[in-house]
C-alpha positions in Angstrom: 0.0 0.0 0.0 1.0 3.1 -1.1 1.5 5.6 2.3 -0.2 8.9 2.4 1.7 11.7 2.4 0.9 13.7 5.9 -0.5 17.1 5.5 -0.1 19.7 8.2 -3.2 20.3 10.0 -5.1 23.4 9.5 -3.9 25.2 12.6 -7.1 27.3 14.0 -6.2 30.9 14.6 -7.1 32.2 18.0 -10.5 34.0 18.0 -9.8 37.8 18.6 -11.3 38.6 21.9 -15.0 40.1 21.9 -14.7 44.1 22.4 -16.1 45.0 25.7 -19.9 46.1 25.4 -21.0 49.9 27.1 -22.1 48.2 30.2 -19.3 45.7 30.4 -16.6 48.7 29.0 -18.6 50.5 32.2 -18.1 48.3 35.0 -14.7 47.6 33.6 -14.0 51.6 33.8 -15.4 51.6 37.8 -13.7 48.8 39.1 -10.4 49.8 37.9 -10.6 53.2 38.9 -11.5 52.3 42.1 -8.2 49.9 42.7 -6.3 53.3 41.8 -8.1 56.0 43.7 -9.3 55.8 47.0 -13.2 56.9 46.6 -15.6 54.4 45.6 -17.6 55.3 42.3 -21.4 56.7 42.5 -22.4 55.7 38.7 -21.2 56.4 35.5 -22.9 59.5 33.7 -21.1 59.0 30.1 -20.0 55.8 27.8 -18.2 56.8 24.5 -17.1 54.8 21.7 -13.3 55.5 20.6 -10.9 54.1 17.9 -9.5 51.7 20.3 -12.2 51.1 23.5 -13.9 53.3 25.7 -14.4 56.0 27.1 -16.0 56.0 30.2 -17.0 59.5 32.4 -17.4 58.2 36.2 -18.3 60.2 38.8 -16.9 60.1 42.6 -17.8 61.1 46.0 -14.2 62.1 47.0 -15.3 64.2 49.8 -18.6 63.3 52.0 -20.2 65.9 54.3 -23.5 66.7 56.0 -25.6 68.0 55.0 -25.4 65.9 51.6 -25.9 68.4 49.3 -22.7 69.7 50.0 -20.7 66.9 49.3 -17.9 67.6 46.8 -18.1 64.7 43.8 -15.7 64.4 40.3 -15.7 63.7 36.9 -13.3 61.1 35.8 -12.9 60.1 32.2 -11.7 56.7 31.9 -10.4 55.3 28.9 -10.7 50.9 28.5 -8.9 49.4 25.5 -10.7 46.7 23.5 -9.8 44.0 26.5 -11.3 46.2 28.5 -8.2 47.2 30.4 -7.8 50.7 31.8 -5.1 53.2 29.6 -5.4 55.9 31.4 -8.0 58.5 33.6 -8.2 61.7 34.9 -10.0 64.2 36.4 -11.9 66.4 34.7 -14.4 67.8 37.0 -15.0 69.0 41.0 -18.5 70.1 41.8 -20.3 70.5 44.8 -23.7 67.8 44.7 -26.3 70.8 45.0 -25.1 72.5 42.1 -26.4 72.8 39.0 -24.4 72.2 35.4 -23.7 75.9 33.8 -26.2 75.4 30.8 
């Protein structure tokens, strides 16, 4: 009998990983912000598509005081690659809780 000559097997190429969705790119944005800074997150008040990820705007009690209202929250923008990894953040806004966006 004639042998068969062995052909290399097709080898599968590694599925690209899914791109975060906004709620996953969301709670990826909080969680890792939180392991950097010291304030917990409130919510998240933005979710941006970009070339590579996310953007994500978070906002943060970083300074609680009664009454409420006077509390002093930020602004982070938060920017997730497409694993969903955190590239960078900063601070882009202070604000007391009572006060109103300059419209």
């Amino acid at each position: 009998m004639a042998e068969r000559e062995r052909r290399p097997s097709p080898t599968k190429a590694s599925p690209r990983p899914r791109p975060p969705r906004p709620e996953e790119a969301a709670r990826h944005a909080c969680e890792q912000l939180a392991s950097l800074i010291v304030h917990e997150p409130e919510g998240v008040c933005g979710v941006t598509r970009h070339e590579d990820g996310w953007v994500v705007s978070v906002d943060v009690l970083e300074v609680p005081r009664i009454p409420d209202t006077t509390s002093l929250l930020a602004t982070y923008e938060v920017r997730i690659d497409q694993l969903g990894e955190l590239q960078e953040y900063r601070r882009v806004r202070r604000y007391r809780r009572g006060a109103a966006d300059d419209c």
